[in-house]
C-alpha positions as CSV (number, residue, x, y, z in Angstrom):
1,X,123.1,95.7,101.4
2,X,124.1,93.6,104.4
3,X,122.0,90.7,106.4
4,X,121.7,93.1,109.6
5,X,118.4,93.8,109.1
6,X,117.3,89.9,109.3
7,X,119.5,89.6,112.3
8,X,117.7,92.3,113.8
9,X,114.3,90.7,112.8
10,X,115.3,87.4,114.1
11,X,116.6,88.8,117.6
12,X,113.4,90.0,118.2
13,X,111.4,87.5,121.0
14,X,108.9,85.3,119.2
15,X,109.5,85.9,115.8
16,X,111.6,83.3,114.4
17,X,109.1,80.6,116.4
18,X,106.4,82.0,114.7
19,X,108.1,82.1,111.0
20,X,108.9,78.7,111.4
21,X,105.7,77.5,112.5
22,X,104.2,80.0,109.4
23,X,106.3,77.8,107.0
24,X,105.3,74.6,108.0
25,X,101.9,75.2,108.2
26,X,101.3,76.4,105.2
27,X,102.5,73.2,103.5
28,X,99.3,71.8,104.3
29,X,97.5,74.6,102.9
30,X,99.2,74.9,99.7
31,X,98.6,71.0,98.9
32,X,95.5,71.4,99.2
33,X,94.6,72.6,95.9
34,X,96.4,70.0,93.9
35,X,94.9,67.6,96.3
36,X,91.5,68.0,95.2
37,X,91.9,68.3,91.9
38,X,93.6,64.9,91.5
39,X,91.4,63.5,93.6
40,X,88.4,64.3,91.2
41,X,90.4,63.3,88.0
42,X,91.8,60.1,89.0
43,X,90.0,58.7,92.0
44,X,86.2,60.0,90.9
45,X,87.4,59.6,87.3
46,X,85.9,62.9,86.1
47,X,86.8,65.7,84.1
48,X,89.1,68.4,84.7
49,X,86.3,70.9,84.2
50,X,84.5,69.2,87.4
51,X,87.4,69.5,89.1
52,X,87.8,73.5,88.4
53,X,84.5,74.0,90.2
54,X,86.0,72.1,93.1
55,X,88.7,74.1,93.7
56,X,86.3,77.2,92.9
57,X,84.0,76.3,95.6
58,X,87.0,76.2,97.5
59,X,88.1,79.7,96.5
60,X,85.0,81.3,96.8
61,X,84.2,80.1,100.1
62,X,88.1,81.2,101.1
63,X,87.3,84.6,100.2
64,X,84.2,84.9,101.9
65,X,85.6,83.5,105.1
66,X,89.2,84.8,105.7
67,X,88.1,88.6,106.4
68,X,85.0,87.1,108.7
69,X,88.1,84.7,110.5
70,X,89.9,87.5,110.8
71,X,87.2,90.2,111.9
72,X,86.6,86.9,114.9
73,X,90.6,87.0,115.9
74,X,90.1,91.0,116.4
75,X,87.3,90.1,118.9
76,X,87.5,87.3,120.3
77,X,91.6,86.3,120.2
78,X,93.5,83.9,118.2
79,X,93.1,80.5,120.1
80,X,89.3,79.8,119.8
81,X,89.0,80.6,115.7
82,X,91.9,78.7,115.5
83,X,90.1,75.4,116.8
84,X,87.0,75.9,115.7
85,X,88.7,75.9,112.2
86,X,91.1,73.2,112.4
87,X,88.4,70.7,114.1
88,X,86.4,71.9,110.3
89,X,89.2,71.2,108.2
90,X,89.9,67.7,110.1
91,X,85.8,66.7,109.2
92,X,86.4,68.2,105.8
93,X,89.6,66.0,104.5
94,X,88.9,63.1,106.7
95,X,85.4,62.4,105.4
96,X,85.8,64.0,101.9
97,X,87.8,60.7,100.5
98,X,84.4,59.1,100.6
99,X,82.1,62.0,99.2
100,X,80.0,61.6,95.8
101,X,81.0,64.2,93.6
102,X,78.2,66.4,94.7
103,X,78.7,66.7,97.9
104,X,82.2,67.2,97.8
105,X,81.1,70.3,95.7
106,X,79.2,71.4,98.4
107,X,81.7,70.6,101.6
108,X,84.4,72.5,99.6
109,X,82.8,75.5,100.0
110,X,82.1,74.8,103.6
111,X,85.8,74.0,104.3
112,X,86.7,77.3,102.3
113,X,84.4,79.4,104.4
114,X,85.9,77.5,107.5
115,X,89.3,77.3,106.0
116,X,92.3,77.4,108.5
117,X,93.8,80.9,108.7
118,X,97.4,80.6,108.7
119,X,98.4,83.3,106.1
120,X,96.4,86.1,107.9
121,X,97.1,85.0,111.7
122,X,100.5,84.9,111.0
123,X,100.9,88.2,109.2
124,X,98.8,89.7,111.3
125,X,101.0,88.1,114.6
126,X,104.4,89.5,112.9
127,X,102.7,93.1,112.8
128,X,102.1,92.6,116.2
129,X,105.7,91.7,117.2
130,X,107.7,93.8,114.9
131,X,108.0,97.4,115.3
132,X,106.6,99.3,112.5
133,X,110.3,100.2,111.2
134,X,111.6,96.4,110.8
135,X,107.9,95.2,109.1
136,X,109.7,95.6,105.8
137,X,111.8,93.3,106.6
138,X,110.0,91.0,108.5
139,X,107.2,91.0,105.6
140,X,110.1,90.2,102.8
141,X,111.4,87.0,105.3
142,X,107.9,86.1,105.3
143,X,107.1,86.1,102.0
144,X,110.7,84.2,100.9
145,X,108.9,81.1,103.1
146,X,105.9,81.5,101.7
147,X,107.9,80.6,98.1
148,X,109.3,77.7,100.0
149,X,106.1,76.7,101.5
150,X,104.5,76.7,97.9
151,X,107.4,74.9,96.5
152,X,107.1,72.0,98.6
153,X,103.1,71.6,99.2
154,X,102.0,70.8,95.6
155,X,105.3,68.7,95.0
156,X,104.5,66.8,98.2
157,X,100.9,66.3,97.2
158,X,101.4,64.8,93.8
159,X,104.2,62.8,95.2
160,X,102.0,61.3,97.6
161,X,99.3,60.5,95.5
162,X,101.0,58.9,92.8
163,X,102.5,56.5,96.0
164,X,99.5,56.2,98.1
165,X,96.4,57.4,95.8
166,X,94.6,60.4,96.4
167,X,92.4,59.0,99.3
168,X,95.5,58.9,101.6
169,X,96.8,61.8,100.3
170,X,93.8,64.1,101.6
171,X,93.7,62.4,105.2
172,X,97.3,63.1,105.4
173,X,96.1,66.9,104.1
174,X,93.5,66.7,106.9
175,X,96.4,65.5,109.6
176,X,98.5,67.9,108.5
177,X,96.3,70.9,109.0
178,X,95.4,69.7,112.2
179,X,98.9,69.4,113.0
180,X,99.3,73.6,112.0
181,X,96.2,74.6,114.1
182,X,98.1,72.6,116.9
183,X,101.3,74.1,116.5
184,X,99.0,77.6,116.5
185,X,97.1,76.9,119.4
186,X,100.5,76.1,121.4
187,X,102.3,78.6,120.4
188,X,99.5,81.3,120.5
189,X,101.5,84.5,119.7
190,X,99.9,87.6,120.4
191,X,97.9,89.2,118.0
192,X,98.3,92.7,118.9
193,X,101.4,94.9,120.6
194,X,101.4,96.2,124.4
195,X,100.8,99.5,123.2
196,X,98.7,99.1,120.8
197,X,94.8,99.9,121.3
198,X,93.2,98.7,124.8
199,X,91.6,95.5,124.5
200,X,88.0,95.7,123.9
201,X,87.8,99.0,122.5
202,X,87.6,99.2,118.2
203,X,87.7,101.7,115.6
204,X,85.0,101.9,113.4
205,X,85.5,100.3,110.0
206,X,84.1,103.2,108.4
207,X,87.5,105.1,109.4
208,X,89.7,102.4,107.8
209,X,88.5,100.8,105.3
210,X,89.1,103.8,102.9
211,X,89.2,104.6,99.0
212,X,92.5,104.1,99.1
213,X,92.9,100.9,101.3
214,X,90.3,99.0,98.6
215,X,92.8,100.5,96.3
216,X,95.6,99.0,97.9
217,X,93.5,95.7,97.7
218,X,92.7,96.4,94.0
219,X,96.5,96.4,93.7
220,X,96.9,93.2,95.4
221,X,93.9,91.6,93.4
222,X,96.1,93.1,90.1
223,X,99.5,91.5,91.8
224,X,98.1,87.5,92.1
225,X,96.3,87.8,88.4
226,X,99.7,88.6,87.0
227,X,101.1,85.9,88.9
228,X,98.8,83.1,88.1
229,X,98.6,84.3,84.7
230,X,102.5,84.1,83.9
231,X,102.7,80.3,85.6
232,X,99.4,79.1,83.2
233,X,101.7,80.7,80.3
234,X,104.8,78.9,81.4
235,X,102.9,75.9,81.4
236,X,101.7,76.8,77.8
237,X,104.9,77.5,76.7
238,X,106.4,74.4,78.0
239,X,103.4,72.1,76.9
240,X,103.5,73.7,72.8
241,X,106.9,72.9,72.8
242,X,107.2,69.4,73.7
243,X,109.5,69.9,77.1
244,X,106.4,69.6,79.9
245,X,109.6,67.6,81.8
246,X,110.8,70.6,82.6
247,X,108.1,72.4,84.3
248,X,109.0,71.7,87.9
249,X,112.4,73.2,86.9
250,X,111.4,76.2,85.6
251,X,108.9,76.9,88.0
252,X,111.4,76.7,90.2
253,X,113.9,78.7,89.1
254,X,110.6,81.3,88.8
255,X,110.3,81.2,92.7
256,X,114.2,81.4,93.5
257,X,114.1,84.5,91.5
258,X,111.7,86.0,94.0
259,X,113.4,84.5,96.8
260,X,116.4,86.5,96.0
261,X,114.6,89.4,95.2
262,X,112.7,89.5,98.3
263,X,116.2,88.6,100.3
264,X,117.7,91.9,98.7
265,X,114.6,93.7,99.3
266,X,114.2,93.1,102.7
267,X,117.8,94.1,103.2
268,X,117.4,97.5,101.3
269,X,117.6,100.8,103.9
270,X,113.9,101.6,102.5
271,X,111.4,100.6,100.9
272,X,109.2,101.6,98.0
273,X,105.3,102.0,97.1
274,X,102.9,99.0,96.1
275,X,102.5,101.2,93.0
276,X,105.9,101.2,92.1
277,X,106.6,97.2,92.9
278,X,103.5,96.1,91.4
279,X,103.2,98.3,88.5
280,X,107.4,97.5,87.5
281,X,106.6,94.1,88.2
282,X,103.3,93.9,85.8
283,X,105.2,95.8,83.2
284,X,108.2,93.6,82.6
285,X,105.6,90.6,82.5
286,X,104.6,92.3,79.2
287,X,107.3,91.7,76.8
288,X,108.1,87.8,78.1
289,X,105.7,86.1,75.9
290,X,108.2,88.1,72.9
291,X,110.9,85.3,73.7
292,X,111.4,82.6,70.9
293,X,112.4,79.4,72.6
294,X,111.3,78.0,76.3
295,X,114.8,78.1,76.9
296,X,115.1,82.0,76.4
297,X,112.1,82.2,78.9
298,X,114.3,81.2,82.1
299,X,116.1,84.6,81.5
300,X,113.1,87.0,80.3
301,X,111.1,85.4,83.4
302,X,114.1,86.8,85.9
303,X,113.3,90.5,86.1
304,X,109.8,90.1,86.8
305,X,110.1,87.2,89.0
306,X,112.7,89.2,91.2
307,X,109.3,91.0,91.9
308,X,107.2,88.8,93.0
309,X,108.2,88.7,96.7
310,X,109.1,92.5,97.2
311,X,105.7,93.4,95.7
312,X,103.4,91.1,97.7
313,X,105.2,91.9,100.7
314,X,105.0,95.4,100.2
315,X,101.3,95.2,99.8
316,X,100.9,93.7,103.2
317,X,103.6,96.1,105.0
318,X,101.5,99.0,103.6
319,X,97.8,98.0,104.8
320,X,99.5,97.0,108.6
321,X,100.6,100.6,108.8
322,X,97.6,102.1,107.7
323,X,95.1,99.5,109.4
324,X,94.5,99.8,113.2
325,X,95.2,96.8,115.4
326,X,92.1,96.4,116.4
327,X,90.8,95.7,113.3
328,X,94.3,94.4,111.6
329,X,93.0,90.8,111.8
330,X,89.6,91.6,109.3
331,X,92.0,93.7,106.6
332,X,94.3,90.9,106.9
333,X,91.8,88.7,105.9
334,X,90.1,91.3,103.4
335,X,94.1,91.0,102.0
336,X,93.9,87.6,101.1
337,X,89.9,88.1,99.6
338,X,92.3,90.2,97.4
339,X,94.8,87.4,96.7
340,X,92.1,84.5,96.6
341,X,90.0,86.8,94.0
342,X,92.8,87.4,91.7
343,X,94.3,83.6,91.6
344,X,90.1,82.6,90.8
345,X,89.5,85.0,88.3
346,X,93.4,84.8,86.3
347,X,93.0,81.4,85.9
348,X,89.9,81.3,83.2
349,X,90.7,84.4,81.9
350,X,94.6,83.4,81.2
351,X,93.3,80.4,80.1
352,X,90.5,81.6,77.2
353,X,93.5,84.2,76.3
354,X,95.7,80.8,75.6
355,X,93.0,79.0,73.7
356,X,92.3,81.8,71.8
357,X,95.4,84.1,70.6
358,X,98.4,81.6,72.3
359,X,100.9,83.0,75.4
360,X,102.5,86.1,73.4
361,X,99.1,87.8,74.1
362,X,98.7,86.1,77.8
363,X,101.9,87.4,79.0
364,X,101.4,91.2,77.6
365,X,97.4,91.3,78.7
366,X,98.4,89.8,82.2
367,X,100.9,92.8,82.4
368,X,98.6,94.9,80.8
369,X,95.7,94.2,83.1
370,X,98.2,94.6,85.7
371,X,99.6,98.1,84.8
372,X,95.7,99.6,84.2
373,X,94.9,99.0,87.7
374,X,98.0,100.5,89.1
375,X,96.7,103.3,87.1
376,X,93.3,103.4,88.9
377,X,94.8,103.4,92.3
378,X,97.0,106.4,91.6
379,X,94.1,108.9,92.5
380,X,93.3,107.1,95.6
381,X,96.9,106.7,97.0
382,X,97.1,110.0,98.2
383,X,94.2,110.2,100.5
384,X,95.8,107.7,102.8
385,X,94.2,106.4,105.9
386,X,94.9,108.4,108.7
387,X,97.2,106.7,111.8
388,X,95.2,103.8,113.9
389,X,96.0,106.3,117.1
390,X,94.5,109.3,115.5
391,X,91.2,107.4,114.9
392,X,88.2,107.8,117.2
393,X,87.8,104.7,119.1
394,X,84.5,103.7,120.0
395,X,83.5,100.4,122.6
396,X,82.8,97.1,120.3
397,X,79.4,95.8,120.4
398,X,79.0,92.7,120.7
């Protein structure tokens, strides 16, 4: 294993401009969450129930909108859904410090729906840039920011509202998206390859979205519920036994694990199957609830966690081969549907399984869960879609 690959990567025009400007605008994004939810317990002075639906709204109307942004990038190019969604998101967190409960309810759903879309653009801009045999790679790098990205957003975000309140905190939310869909707009990398299809002309979705591409969602949906389920049962852990101090920590060392193991996968002379990375990954979540002490957790949580990163950026390696460019933008977003569904539904699930028979059984359901629909895919996988170029293309219509 040597960092070659990653030079390579890096050499090519465009690409380290655009991972940097991935990585800092996703800080915005990933603060948002937190954001709100604060905001509703200690500013609105409700429940943490109320603010669940919040950030459900929010979820909900995510995963309705990013495949629609996305299907409007294949059309109609990067820069206009780019402003029309950052001038939402600035009407959203500016005004949303002064919203009754209600209607910040309602507007969450509208910002969701009209949320910025920075993870698919800039996937869906490295697919474009990198030649099919370097996506590996570039997918891993991507995915190692990512971590970073999530490991500063929520941090920032309670950091700034225990200083400034919450009401300050989401304005500076609002500036900072606008500040991303700035930095987009300026930078405005191409969305598709000089070879790839002629502009204008689509393939029917009919010929790509396939049994097994909805499995290869199904696999990504199975990939962010095993995910969200082993951080709620770290928190569990950590909360039972009286060292909630320590949760930043170990959720830390939780996302250096995949950094590493998304550095040494990147690096490796191949790759492997979503199957493969998703199913090991789900079953060595199993056993980690088995540990006795919190302690113990930091090395049971290692092998799985060295997972994370490979096997989400394998997922998204996969669909951009088998997804034409025409239509790369809408499966990118239909991608993170798949990654917004399974973070919405883990959470109350993980959460009842906590309540109910403690993190022993969260840990080894989450895998479970996890393994079964690996399973299901397997008869999918190997009626694969057939190569963008072989497709049919017929004119769009607008």
């Amino acid at each position: 294993m040597t960092v070659e690959p990653y030079r390579r990567v890096l050499a090519i025009p465009g690409v380290r401009a655009l991972l940097l400007v991935g990585m800092v605008a996703r800080i915005p994004v990933t603060a948002a969450g937190l954001t709100l939810t604060l905001h509703v317990v200690n500013s609105l002075k409700l429940g943490f129930f109320e603010a669940g639906l919040v950030g459900a709204a929010a979820t909900v109307g995510v995963a309705i909108g990013a495949p629609v942004a996305g299907r409007f990038v294949d059309r109609h190019g990067l820069r206009p859904v780019v402003a029309i969604t950052t001038a939402a998101q600035l009407a959203f967190w500016v005004s949303a410090p002064f919203m009754p409960y209600w209607v910040l309810l309602g507007g969450a759903v509208v910002s969701g729906v009209l949320a910025l879309p920075v993870f698919g653009v800039v996937r869906q801009c490295m697919a474009a840039a990198i030649p099919p045999e370097q996506r590996r790679t570039g997918f891993a790098l991507d995915s190692m920011l990512v971590e970073i990205s999530y490991m500063i957003g929520p941090a920032v975000a309670v950091a700034s509202a225990a200083a400034f309140g919450s009401g300050w905190t989401m304005t500076a939310v609002g500036v900072g998206m606008v500040g991303s869909g700035v930095a987009m707009l300026v930078l405005n990398p191409p969305t598709r390859a000089e070879d790839d299809e002629v502009s204008g002309v689509a393939v029917p979705r009919r010929q790509w979205l396939t049994p097994a591409l909805l499995s290869l969602l199904g696999i990504t949906f199975a990939a962010t519920f095993v995910l969200i389920a082993t951080e709620l049962s770290l928190v569990a852990v950590l909360k039972a036994e009286g060292a909630e101090r320590w949760t930043g920590l170990m959720i830390g060392l939780w996302c250096f694990w995949s950094l590493v193991g998304g550095f040494v996968y990147g690096a490796l002379s191949r790759g492997f199957s979503p199957l493969l990375m998703v199913g090991a990954m789900a079953a060595l979540t199993v056993p980690v609830g088995l540990v006795g002490s919190w302690q113990l957790l930091c090395l049971a949580l290692i092998p799985a966690g060295a997972l994370c990163a490979p096997a989400l950026s394998t997922t998204i390696d996969t669909l951009s081969q088998w997804v034409p460019a025409t239509a790369r933008g809408e499966a990118m977003g239909l991608h993170g549907t798949a990654l917004t569904l399974g973070l919405a539904v883990s959470g109350p699930i993980t959460g009842s399984i906590i309540d109910d028979h403690g993190t022993r059984w969260s840990f080894a359901l989450a895998g479970l869960l996890g393994i079964v629909l690996v399973a299901m895919a397997i008869p999918f996988w190997r009626r694969v879609p057939r190569p963008a170029k072989s497709a049919d293309p017929e004119p769009v219509v607008a």
